[in-house]
C-alpha positions, 0 to 999 in steps of 0.5 A: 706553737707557743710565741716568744713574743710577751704576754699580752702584746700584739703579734706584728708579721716581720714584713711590715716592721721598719727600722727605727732610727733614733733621733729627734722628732721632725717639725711637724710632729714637734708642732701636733705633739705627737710620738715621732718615730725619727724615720727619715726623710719621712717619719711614721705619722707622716707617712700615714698622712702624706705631704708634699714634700719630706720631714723637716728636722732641727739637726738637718744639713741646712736651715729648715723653713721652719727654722727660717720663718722662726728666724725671720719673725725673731729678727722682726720682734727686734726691729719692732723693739728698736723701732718702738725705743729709739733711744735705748738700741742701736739702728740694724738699719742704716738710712740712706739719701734715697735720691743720690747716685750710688758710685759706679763700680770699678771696671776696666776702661774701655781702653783696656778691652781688646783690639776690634777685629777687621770690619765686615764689608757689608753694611749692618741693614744690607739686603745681602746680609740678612745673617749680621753676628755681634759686631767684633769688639766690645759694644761701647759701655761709658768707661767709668772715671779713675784719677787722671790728670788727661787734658779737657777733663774739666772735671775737679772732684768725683761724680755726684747726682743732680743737686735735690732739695727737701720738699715740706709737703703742707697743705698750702691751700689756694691762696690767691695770686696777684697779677703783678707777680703771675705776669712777671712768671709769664714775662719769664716763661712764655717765651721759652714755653714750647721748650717745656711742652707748652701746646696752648695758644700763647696769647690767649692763655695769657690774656685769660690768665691775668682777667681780674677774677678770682684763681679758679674762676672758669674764664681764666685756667684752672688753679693748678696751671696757673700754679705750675706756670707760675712756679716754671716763671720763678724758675727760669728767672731765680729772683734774689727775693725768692730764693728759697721759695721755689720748694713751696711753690712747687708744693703748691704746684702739684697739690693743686694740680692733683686735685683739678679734675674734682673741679667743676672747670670747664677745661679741666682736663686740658688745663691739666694735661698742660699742667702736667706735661710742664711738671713733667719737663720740669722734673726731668730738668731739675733731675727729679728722675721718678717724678718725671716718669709719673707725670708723664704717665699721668699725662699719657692717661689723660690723654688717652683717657679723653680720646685724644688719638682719635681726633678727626678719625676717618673711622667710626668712634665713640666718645670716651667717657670720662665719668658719671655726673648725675648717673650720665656720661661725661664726656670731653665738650666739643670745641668752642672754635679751631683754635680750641680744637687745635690745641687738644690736637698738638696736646695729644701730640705733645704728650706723645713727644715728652712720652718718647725723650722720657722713655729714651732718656732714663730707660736702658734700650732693652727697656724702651717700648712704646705705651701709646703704640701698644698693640690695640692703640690707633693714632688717627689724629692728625699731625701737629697744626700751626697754631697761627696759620689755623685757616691754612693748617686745620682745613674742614676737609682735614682728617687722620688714620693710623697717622703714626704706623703710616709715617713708619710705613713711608706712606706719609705726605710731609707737605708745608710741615710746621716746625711742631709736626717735624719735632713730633716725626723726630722725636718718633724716630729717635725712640725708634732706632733706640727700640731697634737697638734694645732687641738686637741680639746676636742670637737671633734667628734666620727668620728675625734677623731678616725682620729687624734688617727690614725694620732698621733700613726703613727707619734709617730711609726715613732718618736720611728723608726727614734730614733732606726735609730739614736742609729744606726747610729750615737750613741752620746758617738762616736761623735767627735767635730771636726767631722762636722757633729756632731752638724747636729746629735745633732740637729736630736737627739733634734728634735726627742726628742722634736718632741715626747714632742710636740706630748704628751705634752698637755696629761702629765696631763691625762696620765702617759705614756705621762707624762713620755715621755715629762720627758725622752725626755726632759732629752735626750735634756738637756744631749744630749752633754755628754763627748763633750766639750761644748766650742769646739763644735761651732755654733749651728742652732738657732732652737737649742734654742727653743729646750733647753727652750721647755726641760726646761719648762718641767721640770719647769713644773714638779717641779710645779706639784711635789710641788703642792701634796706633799702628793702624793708618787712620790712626794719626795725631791728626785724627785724634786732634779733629776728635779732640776739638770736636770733644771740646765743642761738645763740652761747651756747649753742655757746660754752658746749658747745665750751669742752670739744670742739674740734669745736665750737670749731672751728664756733663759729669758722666761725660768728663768721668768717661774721658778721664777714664781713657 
């Protein structure tokens, strides 16, 4: 049989011949310079060396990644033009502060969003209601603010972020510092210290700080404390002669901190975490958000990098080892005395607490979590101590096991607690209820619902004990401001009080026990001074304000509720005034503290911004 095929090519059987569609060659072929026979999606050579995924081709429906990439590095190689001649092009990049608030967007006020439904009978943590759904309404979210000329605004002007300056960030080396201008700091600061986490014995941190020896030297503190105290001193005080110089010294603060540990200080360690903890106070006080985050964390490091959850442990534990000198472990020193050995106790304790404000304060509830209870981390070390009353509080027979998990299990003794022991149960409840808070979820199950209804009555039974432990211990109308432990009661009474808002909070709308918790507690906080004379009470823990603007929003948020059912019985001109005065009680007294702290400036600013927004 004679082919029709011409001389000399090759006889191809029709069953293996494909169709050829015309077109442009795909990437890969493009890039190995070979013939491509434009098959698609996938073209002769490829198909003879199969890929992962099909031909990319230029005249396809979207952008290959080739093209992308080629884009992306087109795009690079013209910022890296501009970059290199500043002069000569336009930015494509337009620089911003990278520390000031961005404006909230625009959203409907709370006052807008529908009327809630009937409550529900039962209490949120009821045994008999283990299957609690989303509170009807809407869980309160701070309005944001629209012009308005509502009376108690108090507000002149848009929102802005805590007030920053440039830090220049020189070396500044260790240039001495005279005891006359470190005694005038200390003057200025050890009297409010414990508001800003300052764990050490007062007078003999001051007697070794003024020794006439160089900075550094081993009888007084490291260089880097000194440096911090000195700084919080010029802070709290603010001399005319130094405005100005609170940048550099502030430089100088967190440069030689950071390099303490590479001393051969014998309390270096402790000296530092004490350093930090102020740094970190202060951060959080001026509104240095992130700086505060990382010396808290630091601080948590040191902590638990020297072993201070296990002091006086019933159970067998090793030393941590801090490093190698010499090819030998290097260990934390056993305490000179009890007093020493007090103080490494209330400085874990203290670290613990700024841990718990930091976490609550600038993490959403769904983020609040707790890194020094993490799963495999035991606190055995014992409750905070008195540091003046050492031969009553740290007794040789003295000794702690899983101290935090046994407090949330109602198995602890409060017996005789110094003011420090009931700030730190505090502080742990406050963090607790927000924990709780941030994973609820109207879809959890039969099974969860049931475990969080048992978490949240515990901590709600140990809010209302620590409350009767207060009223006891420390009743409001015998406070004294020239007591210093007056402003340390106030603060465990707000946070208590607060630590029930945040727990019943996201049930107000369901609930009327719940409701009438978040209201009671918030007028506690907002009247918490009583006959004190503002003005003689000093310094607070910067924690303070979120405390006074977490009050405020809930009447901010009651007034809104009351406005939107007027038809309602409860909702009379009467009830709208007691929530007006207990607004402006809350107002003052954060106008008051944040006229020299810009965080609280700042919260004074969401607070006015949410009730113009009503």
């Amino acid at each position: 049989m004679i082919s029709d095929a011409p001389k000399g090519s090759k006889h191809v059987p029709k069953s293996s011949h494909r169709p050829l569609k015309r077109g442009k060659a795909c990437m890969s072929c493009r890039f190995l310079k070979i013939k491509c026979d434009g098959e698609k999606p996938v073209c002769g050579p490829c198909l003879a060396h199969p890929r992962d995924d099909d031909c990319e081709y230029a005249d396809g429906p979207g952008r290959s990644r080739t093209r992308a990439l080629e884009d992306t590095v087109s795009r690079l190689e013209a910022r890296l033009a501009e970059l290199e001649n500043p002069e000569g092009s336009t930015p494509s990049v337009l620089l911003h502060h990278p520390y000031l608030y961005n404006a909230p967007s625009k959203s409907p006020p709370i006052a807008d969003s529908p009327v809630p439904l009937a409550p529900l009978p039962l209490s949120p943590f009821s045994p008999t209601s283990t299957s609690s759904s989303l509170p009807s309404g809407m869980p309160w979210n701070p309005p944001v603010a629209k012009k308005s000329n509502t009376e108690l605004s108090g507000s002149s002007g848009s929102s802005t972020s805590p007030v920053r300056f440039s830090i220049p960030m020189p070396y500044l080396g260790a240039e001495e510092l005279t005891l006359t201008a470190l005694q005038a700091s200390l003057d200025q600061f050890l009297p409010h210290a414990q508001q800003f986490g300052f764990f050490m014995h007062v007078p003999t941190f001051r007697h070794s700080s003024l020794l006439a020896f160089p900075l550094g030297h081993h009888s007084r503190p490291t260089t880097g404390l000194v440096n911090v105290v000195h700084l919080m001193g010029i802070h709290l005080s603010q001399p005319e002669s130094l405005q100005g110089a609170e940048a550099l010294l502030l430089t100088k603060a967190v440069q030689t901190v950071s390099v303490d540990l590479l001393s051969t200080h014998p309390n270096k360690v402790m000296n530092t975490l004490q350093a930090e903890i102020v740094l970190a106070y202060y951060f959080l006080r001026t509104g240095f958000l992130l700086e505060a985050k990382v010396h808290t964390a630091t601080a948590v490091a040191l902590a638990l990098g020297a072993g201070l959850h296990k002091l006086r442990s019933t159970n067998m534990t090793t030393p941590s080892i801090l490093g190698l000198v010499h090819d030998q472990p290097y260990v934390l020193t056993t305490p000179v005395d009890v007093t020493q050995e007090a103080e490494r106790i209330n400085g874990f304790w203290t670290v613990l607490t700024l841990h718990k404000f930091i976490t609550v304060a600038l993490e959403p509830p769904a983020h609040v979590c707790g890194a020094l209870e993490a799963s495999g981390i035991q606190i055995d070390t014992p409750w905070p101590v008195d540091l003046d009353r050492l031969d009553e509080c740290l007794r040789p027979d003295l000794r702690g096991n899983s101290t935090v998990r046994h407090f949330l299990n109602g198995r602890d003794r409060a017996d005789n607690d110094p003011p420090l022991a009931l700030l730190t149960k505090a502080s742990i409840l406050f963090h607790r209820a927000a924990h709780l808070t941030g994973q609820w979820s109207p879809r959890l199950t039969g099974p969860e619902q049931k475990a969080y209804d048992s978490a949240a009555r515990a901590v709600n039974a140990l809010i209302e004990s620590l409350r009767n432990t207060l009223s006891a211990f420390a009743p409001i109308n015998t406070l004294h401001t020239r007591n210093p432990n007056t402003r340390t009661i106030l603060l465990i009474h707000a946070l208590v009080d607060a630590a029930a808002i945040k727990l019943h909070w996201i049930f107000a709308y369901a609930y009327p026990e719940s409701k009438q918790i978040c209201l009671t507690a918030a007028r506690n906080i907002v009247n918490l001074y009583g006959d004190l004379n503002l003005q003689e009470i000093g310094h607070m823990n910067p924690i303070m304000g979120n405390l006074w603007m977490t009050a405020c929003l809930i009447f901010v948020d009651e007034i809104s509720r009351t406005r939107q059912v007027k038809e309602a019985v409860w909702a009379g001109s009467s009830v709208e005034d007691e929530l007006l005065e207990s607004y402006r009680n809350g107002l003052k007294v954060l106008s008051l503290f944040s006229q020299d702290s810009a965080l609280m400036r700042y919260q004074l600013t969401k607070v006015q911004e949410a009730f113009e927004a009503i």
